[in-house]
N, C-alpha and C positions, 0 to 999 in steps of 0.2 A: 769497420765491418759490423761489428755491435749495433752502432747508430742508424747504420742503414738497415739492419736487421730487423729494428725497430719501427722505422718507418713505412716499412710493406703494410704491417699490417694497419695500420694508419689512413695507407693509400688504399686498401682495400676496402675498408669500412667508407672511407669519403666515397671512393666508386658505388658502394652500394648502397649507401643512404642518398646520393646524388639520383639514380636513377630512382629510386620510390618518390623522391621527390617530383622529377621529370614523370614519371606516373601521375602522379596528384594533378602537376598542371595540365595534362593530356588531357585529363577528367574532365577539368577546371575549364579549361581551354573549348571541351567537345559542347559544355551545357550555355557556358557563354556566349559564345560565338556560333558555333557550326549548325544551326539549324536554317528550318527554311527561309528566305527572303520575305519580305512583308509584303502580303497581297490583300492590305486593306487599302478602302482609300477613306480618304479624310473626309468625316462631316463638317459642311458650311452654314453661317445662320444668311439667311436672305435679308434680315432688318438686324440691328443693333440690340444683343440683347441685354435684358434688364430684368435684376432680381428685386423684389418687392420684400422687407422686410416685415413678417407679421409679428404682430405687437403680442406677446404672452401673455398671460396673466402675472402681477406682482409677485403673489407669490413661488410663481415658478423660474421667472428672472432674476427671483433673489436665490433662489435655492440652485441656479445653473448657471450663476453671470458668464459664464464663458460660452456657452452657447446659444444659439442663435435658427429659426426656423423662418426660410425664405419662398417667393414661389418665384416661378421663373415667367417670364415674358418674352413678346417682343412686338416692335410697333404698337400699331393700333390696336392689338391684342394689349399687349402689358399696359395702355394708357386705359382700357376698359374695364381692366381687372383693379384698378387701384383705389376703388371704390371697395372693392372685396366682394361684391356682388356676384357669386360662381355658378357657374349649372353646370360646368363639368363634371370628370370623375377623374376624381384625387387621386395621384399617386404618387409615393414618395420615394425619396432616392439619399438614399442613407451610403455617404462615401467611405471608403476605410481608411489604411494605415496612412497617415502623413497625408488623405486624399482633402480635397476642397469641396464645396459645395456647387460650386459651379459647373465642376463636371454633368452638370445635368444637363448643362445643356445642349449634349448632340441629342439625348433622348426628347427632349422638350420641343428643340425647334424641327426633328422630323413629324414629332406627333402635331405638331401644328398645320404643318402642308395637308400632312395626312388628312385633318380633320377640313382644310382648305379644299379637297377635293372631294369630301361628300355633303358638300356646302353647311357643315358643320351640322349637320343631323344629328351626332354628338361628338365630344370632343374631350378630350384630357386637360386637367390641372395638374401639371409638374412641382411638387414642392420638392422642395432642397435641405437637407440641415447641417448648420455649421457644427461641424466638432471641433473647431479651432488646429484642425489638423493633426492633430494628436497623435503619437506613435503607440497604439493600442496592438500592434502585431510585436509590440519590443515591450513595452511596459502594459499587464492589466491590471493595474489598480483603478483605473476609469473605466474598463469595460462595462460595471454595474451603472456605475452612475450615467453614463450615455443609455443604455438601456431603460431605465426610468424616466430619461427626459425625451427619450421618441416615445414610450407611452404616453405622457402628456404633449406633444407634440399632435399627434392620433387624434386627441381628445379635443382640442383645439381645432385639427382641421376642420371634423365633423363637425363641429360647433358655427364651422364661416356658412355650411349648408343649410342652416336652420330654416327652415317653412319653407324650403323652394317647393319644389315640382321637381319630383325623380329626385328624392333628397338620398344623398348614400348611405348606406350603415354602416359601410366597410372602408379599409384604404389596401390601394396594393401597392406595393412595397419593390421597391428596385433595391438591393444592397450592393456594393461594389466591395470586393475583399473582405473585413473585417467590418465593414458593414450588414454582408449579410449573415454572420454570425450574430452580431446585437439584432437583427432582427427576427431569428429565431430563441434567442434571448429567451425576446418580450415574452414566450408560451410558459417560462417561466416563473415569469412574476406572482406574486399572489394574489394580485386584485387585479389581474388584466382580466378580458373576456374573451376567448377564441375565437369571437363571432366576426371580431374588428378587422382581422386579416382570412380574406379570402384565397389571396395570390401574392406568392412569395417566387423574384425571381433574383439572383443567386450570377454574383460574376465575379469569376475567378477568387473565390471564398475558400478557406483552408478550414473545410466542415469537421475531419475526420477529428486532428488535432493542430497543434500549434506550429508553423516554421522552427522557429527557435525556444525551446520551454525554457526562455529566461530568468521566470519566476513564476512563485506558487498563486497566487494571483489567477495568472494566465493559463495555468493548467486547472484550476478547481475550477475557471468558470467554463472552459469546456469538458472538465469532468459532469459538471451541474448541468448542462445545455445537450450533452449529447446521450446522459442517463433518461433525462426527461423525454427525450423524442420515444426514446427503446421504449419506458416503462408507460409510457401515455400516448401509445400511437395508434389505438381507438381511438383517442380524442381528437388526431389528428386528418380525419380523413377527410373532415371538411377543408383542412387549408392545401391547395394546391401550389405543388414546390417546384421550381426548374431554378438547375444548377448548372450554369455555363463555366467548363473550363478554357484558359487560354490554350494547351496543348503546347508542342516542347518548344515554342517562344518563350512564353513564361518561365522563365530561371525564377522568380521569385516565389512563387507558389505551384507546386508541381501539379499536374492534373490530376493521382490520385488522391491527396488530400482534398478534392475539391467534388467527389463521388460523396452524396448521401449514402448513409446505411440503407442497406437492402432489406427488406422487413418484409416478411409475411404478409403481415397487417397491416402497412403504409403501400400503400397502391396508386398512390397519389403525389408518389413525388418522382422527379425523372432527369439525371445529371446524363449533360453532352457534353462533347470537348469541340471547341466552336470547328475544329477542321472536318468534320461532319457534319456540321449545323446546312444545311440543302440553302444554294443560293451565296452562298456566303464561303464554306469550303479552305477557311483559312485559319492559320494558327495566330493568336493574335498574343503581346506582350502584357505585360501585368496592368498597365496604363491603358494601350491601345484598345481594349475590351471595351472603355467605356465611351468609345470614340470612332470604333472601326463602322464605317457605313452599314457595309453586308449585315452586320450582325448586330445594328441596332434596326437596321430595317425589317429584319425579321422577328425582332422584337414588339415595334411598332404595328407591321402586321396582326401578328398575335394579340395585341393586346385592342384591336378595333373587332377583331373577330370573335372575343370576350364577350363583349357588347351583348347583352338582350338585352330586343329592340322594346320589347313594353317596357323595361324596367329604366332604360337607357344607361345602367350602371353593368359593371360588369356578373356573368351572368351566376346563378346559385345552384346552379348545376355542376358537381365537382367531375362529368363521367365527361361532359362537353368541354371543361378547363384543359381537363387530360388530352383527350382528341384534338382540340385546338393548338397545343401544345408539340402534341407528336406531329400534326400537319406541316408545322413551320421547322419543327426543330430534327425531328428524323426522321423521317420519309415524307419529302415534296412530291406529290402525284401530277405536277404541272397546273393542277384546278386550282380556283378560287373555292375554299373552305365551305362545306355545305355540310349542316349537321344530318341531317338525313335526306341523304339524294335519293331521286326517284329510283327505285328498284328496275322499272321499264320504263324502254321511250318508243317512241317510233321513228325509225327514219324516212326523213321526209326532203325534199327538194328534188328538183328537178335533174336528178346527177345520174349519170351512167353506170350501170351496173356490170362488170366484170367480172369472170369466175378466172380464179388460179388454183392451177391442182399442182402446178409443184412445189419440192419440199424447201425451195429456194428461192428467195423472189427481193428484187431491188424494183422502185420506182423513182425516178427524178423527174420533176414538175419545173417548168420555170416561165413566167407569163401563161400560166393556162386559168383559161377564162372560162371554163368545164369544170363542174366538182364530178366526183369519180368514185364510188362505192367498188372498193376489190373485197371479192368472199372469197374463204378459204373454206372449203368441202372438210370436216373433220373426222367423216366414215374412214376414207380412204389412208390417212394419217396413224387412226388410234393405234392400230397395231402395230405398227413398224417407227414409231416416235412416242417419246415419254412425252416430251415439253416442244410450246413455239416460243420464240421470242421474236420481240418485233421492236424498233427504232424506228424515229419519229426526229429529223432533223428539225422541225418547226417547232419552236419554244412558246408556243402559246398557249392559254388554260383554257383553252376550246377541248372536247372531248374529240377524239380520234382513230378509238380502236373499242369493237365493241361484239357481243357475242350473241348470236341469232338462235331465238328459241323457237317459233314458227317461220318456216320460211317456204313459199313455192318454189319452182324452177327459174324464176329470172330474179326475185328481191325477197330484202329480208322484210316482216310485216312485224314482227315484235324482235325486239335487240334489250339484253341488258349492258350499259354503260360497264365495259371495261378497263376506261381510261384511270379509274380510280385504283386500281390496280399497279399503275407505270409509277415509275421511277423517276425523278428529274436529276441530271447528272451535268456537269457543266457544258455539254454539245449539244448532249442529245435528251431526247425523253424515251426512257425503255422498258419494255414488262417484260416477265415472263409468267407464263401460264403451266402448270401441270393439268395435261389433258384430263388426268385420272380422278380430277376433282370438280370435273364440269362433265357430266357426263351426258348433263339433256342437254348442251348447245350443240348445231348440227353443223353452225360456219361460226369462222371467227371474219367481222368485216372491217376492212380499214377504210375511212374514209379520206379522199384526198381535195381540201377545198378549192374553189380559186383561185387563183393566186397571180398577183397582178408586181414585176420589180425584182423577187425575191427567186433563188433557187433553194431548191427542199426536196429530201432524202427522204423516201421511205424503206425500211428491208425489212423482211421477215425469213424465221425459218425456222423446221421443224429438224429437231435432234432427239436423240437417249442422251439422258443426263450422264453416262458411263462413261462415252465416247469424248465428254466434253469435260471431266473433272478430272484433273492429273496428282498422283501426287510426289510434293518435293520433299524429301527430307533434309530439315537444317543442318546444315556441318556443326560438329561438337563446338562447346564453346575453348575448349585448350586448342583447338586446329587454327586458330589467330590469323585467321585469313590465309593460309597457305595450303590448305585445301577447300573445295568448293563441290557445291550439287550441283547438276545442270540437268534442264532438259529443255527439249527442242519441240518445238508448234508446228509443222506444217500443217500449216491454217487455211482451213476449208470452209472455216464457218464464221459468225459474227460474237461467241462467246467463248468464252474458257476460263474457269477455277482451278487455281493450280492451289491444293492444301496444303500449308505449309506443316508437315507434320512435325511434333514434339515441340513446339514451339508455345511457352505457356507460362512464361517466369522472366519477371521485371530485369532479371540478371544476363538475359538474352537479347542480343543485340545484331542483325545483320545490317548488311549491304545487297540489295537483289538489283542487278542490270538485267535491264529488258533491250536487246536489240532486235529490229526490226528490220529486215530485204523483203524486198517487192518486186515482183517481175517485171513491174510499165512504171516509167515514170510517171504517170499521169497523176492530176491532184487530187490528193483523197482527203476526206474529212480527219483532223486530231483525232488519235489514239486517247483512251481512256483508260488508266490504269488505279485501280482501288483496291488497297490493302484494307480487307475486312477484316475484326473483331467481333466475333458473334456474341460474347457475353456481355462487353459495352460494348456506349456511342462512340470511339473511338476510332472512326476509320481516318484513314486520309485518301484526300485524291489528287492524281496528278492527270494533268494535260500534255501532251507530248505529239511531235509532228510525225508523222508518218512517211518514210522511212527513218526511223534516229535511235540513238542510243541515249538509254536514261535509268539512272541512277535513284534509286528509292533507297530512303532508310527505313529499315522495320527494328521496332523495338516498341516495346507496350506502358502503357501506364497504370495499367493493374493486370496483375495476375489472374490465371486461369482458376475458377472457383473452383471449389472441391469435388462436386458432385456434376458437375459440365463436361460435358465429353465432347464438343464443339472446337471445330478446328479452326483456326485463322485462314483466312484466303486470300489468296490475291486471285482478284477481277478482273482479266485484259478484253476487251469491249475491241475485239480485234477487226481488221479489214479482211475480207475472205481471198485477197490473190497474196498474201504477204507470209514469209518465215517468221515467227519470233522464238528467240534466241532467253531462257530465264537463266541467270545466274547466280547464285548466292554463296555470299562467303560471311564467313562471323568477322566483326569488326570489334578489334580490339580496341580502339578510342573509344567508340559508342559502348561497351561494357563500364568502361573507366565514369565515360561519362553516366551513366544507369548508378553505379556507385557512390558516386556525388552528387547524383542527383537526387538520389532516395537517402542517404547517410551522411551530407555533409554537416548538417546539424549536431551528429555525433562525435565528430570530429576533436572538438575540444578536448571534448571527455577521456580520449586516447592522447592526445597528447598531454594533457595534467597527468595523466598515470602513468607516462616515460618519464615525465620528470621529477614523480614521486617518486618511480622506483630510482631513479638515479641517486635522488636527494638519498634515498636511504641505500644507496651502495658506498656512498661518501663518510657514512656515518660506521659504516660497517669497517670499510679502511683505515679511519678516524681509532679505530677500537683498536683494530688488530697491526697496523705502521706507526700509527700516533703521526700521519700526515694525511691529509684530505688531497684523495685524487683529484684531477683534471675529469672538466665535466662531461667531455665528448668522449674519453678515456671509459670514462667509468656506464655512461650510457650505453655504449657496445658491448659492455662487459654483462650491466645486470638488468637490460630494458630485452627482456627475453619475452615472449608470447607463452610460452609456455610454464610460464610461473602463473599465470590468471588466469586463461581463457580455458582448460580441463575444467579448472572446478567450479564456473559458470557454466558449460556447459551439461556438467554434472546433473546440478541443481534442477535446471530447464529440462532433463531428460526427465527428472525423479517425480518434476511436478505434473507430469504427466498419470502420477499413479495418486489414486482418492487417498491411502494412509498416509504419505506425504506431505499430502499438502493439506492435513486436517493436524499434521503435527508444523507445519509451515505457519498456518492461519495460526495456533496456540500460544505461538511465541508473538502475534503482532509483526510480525517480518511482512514485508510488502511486496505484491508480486514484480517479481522479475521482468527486468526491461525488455531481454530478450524474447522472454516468454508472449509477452503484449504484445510487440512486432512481430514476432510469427504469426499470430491470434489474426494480425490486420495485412498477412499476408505480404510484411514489406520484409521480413529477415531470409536468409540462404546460407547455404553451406560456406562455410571457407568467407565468409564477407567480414565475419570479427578477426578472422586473424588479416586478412587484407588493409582495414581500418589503423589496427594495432599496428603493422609495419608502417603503413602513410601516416602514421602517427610519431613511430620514431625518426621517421627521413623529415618530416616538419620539425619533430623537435632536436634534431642532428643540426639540418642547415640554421634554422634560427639557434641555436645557442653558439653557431659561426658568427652569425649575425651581432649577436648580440655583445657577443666576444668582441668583435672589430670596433663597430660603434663607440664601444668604452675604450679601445685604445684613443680612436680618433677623437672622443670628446676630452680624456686625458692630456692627449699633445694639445690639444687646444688648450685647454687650461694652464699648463707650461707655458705657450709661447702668450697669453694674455698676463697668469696669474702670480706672483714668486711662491715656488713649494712650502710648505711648513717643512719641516721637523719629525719625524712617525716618531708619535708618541704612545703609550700605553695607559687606558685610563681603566681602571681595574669596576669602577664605580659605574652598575648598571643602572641605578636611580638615584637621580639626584632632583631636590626640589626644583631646579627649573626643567627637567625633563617630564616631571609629573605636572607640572602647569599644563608642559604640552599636549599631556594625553587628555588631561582635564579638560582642553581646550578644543583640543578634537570630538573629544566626547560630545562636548556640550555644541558644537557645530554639526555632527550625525543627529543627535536630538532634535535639534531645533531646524534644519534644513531638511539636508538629504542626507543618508549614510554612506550611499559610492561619493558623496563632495568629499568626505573625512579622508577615506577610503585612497580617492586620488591625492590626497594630500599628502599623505604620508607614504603614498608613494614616490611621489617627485622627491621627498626630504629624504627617502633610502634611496632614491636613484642618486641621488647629490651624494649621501654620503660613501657610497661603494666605487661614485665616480672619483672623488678625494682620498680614499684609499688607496685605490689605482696608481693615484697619482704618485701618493705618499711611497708608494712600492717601487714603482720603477726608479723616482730620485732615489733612496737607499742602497735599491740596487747597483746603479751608476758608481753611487760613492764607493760600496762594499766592492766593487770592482778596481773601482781606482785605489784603495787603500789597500786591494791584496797588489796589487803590482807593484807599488812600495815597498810591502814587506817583504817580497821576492825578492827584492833589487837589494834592500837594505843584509835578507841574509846569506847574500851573493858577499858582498862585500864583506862582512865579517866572518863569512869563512876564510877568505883570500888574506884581509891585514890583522892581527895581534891585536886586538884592544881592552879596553879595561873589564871589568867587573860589571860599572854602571854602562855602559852600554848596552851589555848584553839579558842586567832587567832590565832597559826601555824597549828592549826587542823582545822580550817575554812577555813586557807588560803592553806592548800594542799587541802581539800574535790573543795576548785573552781578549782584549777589547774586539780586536777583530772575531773572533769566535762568537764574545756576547753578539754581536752586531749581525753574525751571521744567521744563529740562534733566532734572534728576534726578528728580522726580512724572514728566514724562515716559518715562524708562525705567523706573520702579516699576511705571507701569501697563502696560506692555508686558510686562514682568516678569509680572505676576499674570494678563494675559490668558493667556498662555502656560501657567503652572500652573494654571490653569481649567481647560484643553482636555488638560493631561497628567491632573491629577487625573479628569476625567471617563473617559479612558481607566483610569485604575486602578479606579476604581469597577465596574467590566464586570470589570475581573480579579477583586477581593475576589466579586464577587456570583457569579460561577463559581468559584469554591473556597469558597463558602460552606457548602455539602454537607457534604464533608469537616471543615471547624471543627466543625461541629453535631453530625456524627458523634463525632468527638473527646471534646465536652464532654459528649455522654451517656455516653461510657465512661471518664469518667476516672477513676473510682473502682475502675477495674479493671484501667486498663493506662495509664500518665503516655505514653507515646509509641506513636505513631498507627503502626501498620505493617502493612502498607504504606501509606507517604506518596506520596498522586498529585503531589505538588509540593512537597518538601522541595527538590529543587536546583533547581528555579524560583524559589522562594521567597527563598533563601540570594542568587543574582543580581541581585533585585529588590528586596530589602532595602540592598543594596549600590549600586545605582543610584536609587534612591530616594532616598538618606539625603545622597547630593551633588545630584541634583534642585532638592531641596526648599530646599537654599543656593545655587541658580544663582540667576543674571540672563538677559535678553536680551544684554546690554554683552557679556557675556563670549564668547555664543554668533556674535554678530554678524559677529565679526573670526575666525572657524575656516576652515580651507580643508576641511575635509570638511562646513560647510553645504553646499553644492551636494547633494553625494550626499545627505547627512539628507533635504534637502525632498523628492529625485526616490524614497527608497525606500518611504515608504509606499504610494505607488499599488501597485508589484509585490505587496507585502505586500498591499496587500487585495483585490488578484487572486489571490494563494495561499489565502490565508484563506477567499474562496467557494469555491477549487477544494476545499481540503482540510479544510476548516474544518465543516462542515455536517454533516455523521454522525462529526465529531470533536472535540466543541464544548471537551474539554483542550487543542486544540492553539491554542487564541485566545490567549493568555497569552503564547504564542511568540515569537511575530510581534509582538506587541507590544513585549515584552521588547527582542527583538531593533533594533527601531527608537528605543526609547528608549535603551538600550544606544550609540546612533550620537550622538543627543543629547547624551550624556552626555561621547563621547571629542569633541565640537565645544567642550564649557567646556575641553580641556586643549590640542587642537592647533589 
C-alpha cells in the first residue's frame, strides 16, 4: 500500500509534465507544418546558366581567400559579358545563412527577358558573391569580415564601368537573410561612402535581432547595425530600403523580426510580408523567397521602373524609389507605373454614352464590338450615400473608371483618371471612392471597351459606410474554442468590413469560417476574402468558390502600436444574391503555435534553469539525508516558477521608475531581457511562466530520455564488454589526468573551444556510462550474496554449530554491509553525474553552431577566430576532467555545501533575467556553479 502510495504521485507528475510536453509539440507541430500550401511557382532559366568569375584585386584575394565575387549570365548574353565589357546597371545579391551564390539566378534570368522585351533600351548586371556558405545566422564571428569584402566587392564592380556611357555611381543590392543585414552593415564602416548604395532590397532578413543569440559576436554586430540606422537616419534618407518578409511559411525567420524600425526621420524605408505583396499574394518559405516567380517578378518590375531614362541607371530621386516601390509592393492600381500621370484627359472614341441613376448597377459584356461610356449622376447620390465602389472583372492596365468635371447632357468633355485610385486583387480590380472628398466631380464614368473572346464583369454601387461595416468581437483567449462570435450578412451589396474588435497582440490567435448560401445556382465569379492589418503590410488574401465554406487563419506578426487605434478587418468582396455566415473561435494550436513561434529561442534558457534548480535541490538533500535524490524526484519537488519569475518581474516593474534605474545603471547591471522584449513589443502576460512549465515538461521527458539511453547503452556494453570491479579512487588529480586537461586546453587554444568542449563531453558521457555499468553488476552480486546470507542464517538457526562458524557469518553480514554502504554511494555518485551531465549537454548543444562552423572551414583555417568560447571552454574542460572523478563521499563533508546548494536558485534568477536575448551567456552561470561543486571535492 505504501509503494503504491508512492507511485501516484509519480503518476501524476509524468501525467502532467507529459501533457506540457504534448503542449510544446502542438506548438512545434502548428509553426511547422499547419500553415498555408505553397502558391508559388517555380523560376526557369530559358538558356544554361553561367557564372563568370571576376578576378579581384591581389590584395583583396589574399586578405579573403575564401570568398569569391561572380556575375551571372546566360547564353549569348554570358558569352558577351566575358570580356567584362558592361553598360548595365549593377546589382548585387549578397546570399545569407548556409545560402550559395547561385541563388541569383531566378533574379538574373527574369531580369534578362525583362530587358529582352524592351529590346534592351537598358538592362541589368546581376553580380553574385560567394561567402562560402557560411553559417553567419549560428556563428558571427565572420559577419565583419563579409561586410568589408562586399565593400570592396562595390569598389570593383564600379571599377568594370570605367569610361562607358551612363557609367553608374551606385550599386543596388539584393540581400537574401543574413545577407541583407551585411549589407546594411556596410553604412557602418568607416571609410564607406553612403553615396554607393542607393537601393537596398531585403528578403526574409532578421533586421530587428538575431533568431538564436548564440554568441556575443552576433549580438554586438546587430547592437552596432541597428544603433547606427536610429542614431544616423538623416544620413539615411537618401538609401532607399524594402524589406520582404516570407509570412507564416517561414518557420525560420518569423516576419516580425524582418520589419525595419519605424523612425520619424527614415521615410524611406518600407517592410511587406510577401502574402500582401499585389500579384503575387503568397506566403513564401525561408529559401522559396529567392526563387518564388510572383515575387521575384514584382521585383523585377520595380527595379526596370527605377530606371531614369537620361541617366539609364537607376534613378536619384529617393520620393519616385519610394512610389515605385509602394506601386509594385502595396497597392497595385492594375496601371503600368507612371510617375506623374496626367491630371486630365479627355474621353475620346466613338463609344456610346449611357446614363445610370441607380444606386445598383451590374454589366456583362461578352464579344461586344461597341465600347460603351456608363455615367453615374453624383447630384442624385450625395445625400443619401457616403461612398461607390465599383469592380472591374478585366485585369488589364488600361484605365477604366473615371470622374467627370465638365460634362453637358449626353458626354463627359474633361474626366480626371480614376483608375489610379483601384485596387488590384486576385479577380478583380476594385476602388472605392468617398463622395465627400470629390466634391467638383458631377458623374463618375465607367468605360466598357470592346471586347472580342472574353467575358467581363462590371458592378458598381452606392452605399453609407455604416450600413456596410459590422462589427465582431473576438472570443477571449481562455474560451479555447468552445465559445465563438458570429454574425450573419444578408448580402445586398458588393462589400463588407466586418472589425475585428480587441484584436491587437501577437498572443492572439483565431480561426474565422466564412460560409456562404446563394439563392440560384448560377455561376458567379470567386469570392474574395482579406484579412486587413491597418498598421502593417500584413494582410492576406484568400480565393474561395461561391457558394463554400472557408477557413481563415487570423493571427498577426506584430502587434498593435501604442498609439494606433486602427482595427483589423476583414474584407468579403461579397456577391449581392448570397448569405454569408462569419464565425470565429480562439484557436488554441495557433496560440501555442504564436508561442514558439515568437519564444522558441528562449527555450533553452528555461530549461537549463530546471535543471539548475534541480542540480541544486540534490545538493540541498545531499546536506540534509547525506543521499542525492532521483533527478525526476527532485525536479517536481524544487523546478517551481515561483521561486524566479516574482522577482524578475519585480525588477521589470521597478525599472519602469527613473530612481531605479539610475540606481540599476550605477551598479553596471544590464537591462533586463524582459524589459527589451516588451520595449519591441514581443513579451505578454503569463508567457514566462507558460515558458518555465514547457521548460520543465522538456526537461521531465528528456532526463526520461536520458535515463533510458544509459540503461540501454549499459546493457550493451555487458553483453559486448566483461564489467570491471567498482572501484574507489580517492585521487582527483593525477599527472596523467592533468596531461589531459593540458591537452584539451592546448586543442581550445589552437582550434576551436566547443572541439575541447565536445570532447570532454563524450569522455564524461563514457565515464557515467561505466559507472552505470559498474552499479548495476554490484548490485546483482549485492543481491545475490544477500540471498546467501539469508539461506546461510536460516540454517544456523535450525542446526547447533561451532563458534567459527558463526564469525564467518558475522564476518560476511559486515562485508555485506561495506558492500552495501559502497553501491550505495556509487549510486548517489552517478545520480549526481546524471543531472551534472544533463546540464552539460545544454552547454555542448549551444556551442554547437560554432563546432559546425569550424569543421566546414577547416580546410582553410585549423583555428576558429574569433572563438565565442575558447576561455569558457579551457574552465570547463578543467572542471570537468575532476567532475567526472568526484564522488558524493567527497562533496558530502565540504563546508561550502551550504553555499553550492543555495547558489543555483540566484543563478537561475539571473539566467531569466539576462539569459534570454543572450542565450552565450547560459554556459556561465552554469560554469560558474559547477566551478563551486568542484572547490566542495577540495574544501
Amino acid at each position: 500500500m505504501g509503494r503504491a502510495g508512492r507511485r501516484l504521485p509519480a503518476v501524476a507528475a509524468a501525467l502532467f509534465y507529459g501533457a506540457l510536453a504534448a503542449l510544446v509539440l502542438l506548438g512545434v507541430r502548428d509553426v511547422l507544418f499547419l500553415y498555408e500550401e505553397n502558391r508559388c511557382s517555380m523560376t526557369y532559366m530559358y538558356e544554361y546558366p553561367e557564372y563568370l568569375k571576376i578576378k579581384l584585386p591581389k590584395k583583396t584575394a589574399r586578405r579573403y581567400p575564401v570568398y569569391e565575387l561572380y556575375l551571372y549570365g546566360e547564353g549569348n548574353y554570358a558569352e558577351e559579358n566575358k570580356n567584362l565589357l558592361l553598360t548595365g546597371i549593377p546589382v548585387l545579391f549578397l546570399p545569407g545563412n548556409a545560402g550559395s551564390y547561385k541563388q541569383v539566378r531566378s533574379l538574373g534570368s527574369i531580369a534578362l527577358r525583362k530587358a529582352e522585351d524592351v529590346d534592351f533600351k537598358y538592362h541589368f548586371n546581376f553580380f553574385s558573391v560567394n561567402f562560402n556558405e557560411e553559417l553567419v545566422a549560428l556563428y558571427g564571428g565572420s559577419l565583419q569580415r563579409q561586410t568589408k569584402f562586399v565593400h570592396e566587392c562595390i569598389k570593383v564592380i564600379l571599377k568594370l564601368y570605367k569610361d562607358r556611357e551612363f557609367a553608374p555611381t551606385s550599386v543596388a543590392i539584393v540581400g537574401h537573410s543574413m545577407g541583407g543585414l551585411v549589407a546594411r552593415a556596410l553604412l557602418t564602416l568607416k571609410n564607406f561612402k553612403p553615396e554607393l548604395i542607393k537601393l537596398l532590397i531585403t528578403q526574409a532578413t532578421p533586421h530587428v535581432a538575431p533568431v538564436m543569440p548564440l554568441d556575443k559576436y552576433l549580438t554586438d554586430f546587430y547592437t552596432a547595425v541597428n544603433n547606427h540606422w536610429i542614431l544616423k537616419a538623416q544620413d539615411l534618407r537618401n538609401l532607399t530600403t524594402l524589406s520582404v518578409a516570407g509570412g507564416f511559411r517561414d518557420y525560420q525567420v518569423r516576419s516580425g523580426l524582418a520589419f525595419l524600425p519605424r523612425l520619424s526621420q527614415h521615410d524611406s524605408a518600407l517592410s511587406v510580408v510577401s502574402s500582401a505583396v499585389p500579384r503575387a499574394w503568397a506566403s513564401t518559405d525561408h529559401l522559396s523567397i529567392v526563387w518564388c516567380k510572383e515575387l521575384i517578378l514584382a521585383t523585377i518590375r520595380a527595379f526596370f521602373d527605377l530606371v531614369d531614362e537620361n541617366t539609364r541607371q537607376i534613378t536619384e530621386d529617393p520620393k519616385k524609389r519610394m512610389a515605385v516601390l509602394n506601386h509594385h509592393f502595396v497597392r497595385h492600381p492594375a496601371k503600368i507605373f507612371e510617375e506623374n500621370p496626367e491630371a486630365f484627359t479627355e474621353l475620346t472614341g466613338a463609344f456610346m454614352w449611357i446614363t445610370v441613376k441607380a444606386s445598383k448597377w451590374t454589366y456583362s459584356f461578352y464579344n461586344d464590338s461597341d465600347g460603351k461610356y456608363f455615367t453615374f449622376p453624383l447630384a442624385s447620390h450625395r445625400k443619401s450615400y457616403s461612398h461607390v465602389y465599383c469592380e472591374n472583372s478585366m485585369l488589364d492596365t488600361s484605365s477604366w473608371i473615371y470622374g467627370c468635371i465638365n460634362s453637358n447632357s449626353s458626354m463627359c468633355l474633361e474626366a480626371t483618371d480614376l483608375s489610379w485610385k483601384a485596387e488590384l486583387l486576385p479577380t478583380t480590380k476594385v476602388v472605392i471612392l468617398k463622395l465627400q472628398d470629390y466634391p467638383s466631380l458631377s458623374h463618375i464614368v465607367i468605360q466598357a471597351p470592346p471586347t472580342v473572346g472574353n467575358k467581363y464583369t462590371l458592378d458598381c454601387e452606392f452605399f453609407k459606410e455604416d450600413s456596410r461595416t459590422l462589427q465582431l468581437p473576438v472570443t477571449h483567449l481562455f474560451s479555447f474554442g468552445l465559445s465563438s462570435s458570429k454574425i450573419l450578412l444578408n448580402s445586398t451589396g458588393l462589400l463588407y468590413n466586418v472589425q475585428l474588435q480587441h484584436f491587437n497582440q501577437i498572443y492572439q490567435a483565431f480561426k474565422i469560417y466564412i460560409e456562404s448560401h446563394c439563392q440560384s445556382l448560377k455561376e458567379r465569379k470567386p469570392g474574395v476574402y482579406r484579412l486587413h492589418i491597418p498598421w502593417s503590410h500584413e494582410d492576406s488574401i484568400i480565393v474561395a468558390k461561391v457558394p463554400s465554406f472557408t477557413e481563415i487563419s487570423a493571427k498577426l506578426h506584430t502587434p498593435q502600436p501604442e498609439n494606433d487605434n486602427r482595427v483589423p478587418e476583414l474584407n468579403i468582396y461579397s456577391s449581392s444574391d448570397c448569405q454569408y455566415e462569419v464565425i470565429l473561435k480562439t484557436s488554441l494550436v495557433q496560440i501555442l503555435g504564436q508561442i514558439i513561434r515568437f519564444h522558441a529561442g528562449t527555450l533553452p534558457v528555461y530549461v537549463v534553469s530546471n535543471i539548475l534548480l534541480t542540480y541544486g535541490g540534490q545538493l540541498s538533500t545531499l546536506i540534509s539525508t547525506g543521499q542525492c535524490s532521483d533527478f525526476s524526484l527532485e525536479l517536481v519537488r524544487t523546478a517551481k516558477p515561483y521561486k524566479v519569475e516574482p522577482l524578475i518581474s519585480i525588477v521589470v516593474f521597478l525599472q519602469g521608475f527613473h530612481w531605479f534605474r539610475v540606481i540599476w545603471e550605477s551598479l553596471s547591471l544590464p537591462e533586463v531581457d524582459a524589459a527589451v522584449l516588451s520595449s519591441q513589443d514581443a513579451w505578454f502576460p503569463l508567457v514566462s511562466l507558460i515558458l518555465f512549465l514547457f521548460g520543465t515538461g522538456i526537461v521531465y521527458w528528456s532526463g526520461v530520455f536520458f535515463s533510458t539511453s544509459l540503461r540501454l547503452f549499459s546493457s550493451l556494453w555487458l553483453t559486448l564488454i566483461r564489467p570491471t570491479v567498482l572501484h574507489k579512487d580517492n585521487k582527483l588529480i593525477t599527472p596523467r589526468k592533468l596531461c589531459g586537461v593540458l591537452s584539451l586546453a592546448l586543442v581550445s587554444w589552437t582550434t576551436c573551444g566547443a572541439f575541447a568542449v565536445f570532447i570532454i563531453y563524450l569522455q564524461y558521457l563514457f565515464k557515467v556510462i561505466k559507472l552505470h555499468v559498474n552499479v548495476r553488476v554490484e548490485q546483482n552480486m549485492l543481491n545475490g550474496d544477500s540471498d546467501r546470507s539469508k539461506e546461510t542464517s536460516r540454517i544456523t538457526s535450525i542446526h547447533t554449530v561451532k563458534n567459527q562458524s558463526s564469525m564467518d557469518s558475522t564476518s560476511k553480514a559486515t562485508q555485506l554491509l561495506s558492500n552495501t554502504t559502497t553501491i550505495a554511494e556509487a549510486v548517489n555518485s552517478l545520480k549526481m553525474h546524471v543531472t551534472i551531465l544533463n546540464l552539460f549537454t545544454w552547454i555542448v548543444l549551444l556551442n554547437l553552431p560554432s563546432l559546425i562552423y569550424w569543421l566546414k572551414n577547416l580546410r582553410y583555417n585549423v583555428r576558429l577566430d574569433p572563438d565565442p568560447c575558447r576561455s569558457t571552454a579551457i574552465i570547463l574542460v578543467c572542471i570537468l576532467e575532476i567532475l567526472m572523478n568526484s564522488s558524493t563521499s567527497e562533496v558530502k563533508s565540504s563546508k561550502l555545501l551550504k553555499i553550492a546548494a543555495k547558489v543555483p536558485l540566484p543563478l537561475s534568477v539571473a539566467m531569466l533575467a539576462f539569459g534570454r536575448m543572450h542565450l552565450y551567456k547560459v554556459p556561465h552561470f552554469v560554469t560558474f556553479s559547477l566551478l563551486l561543486h568542484v572547490l566542495c571535492c577540495f574544501v
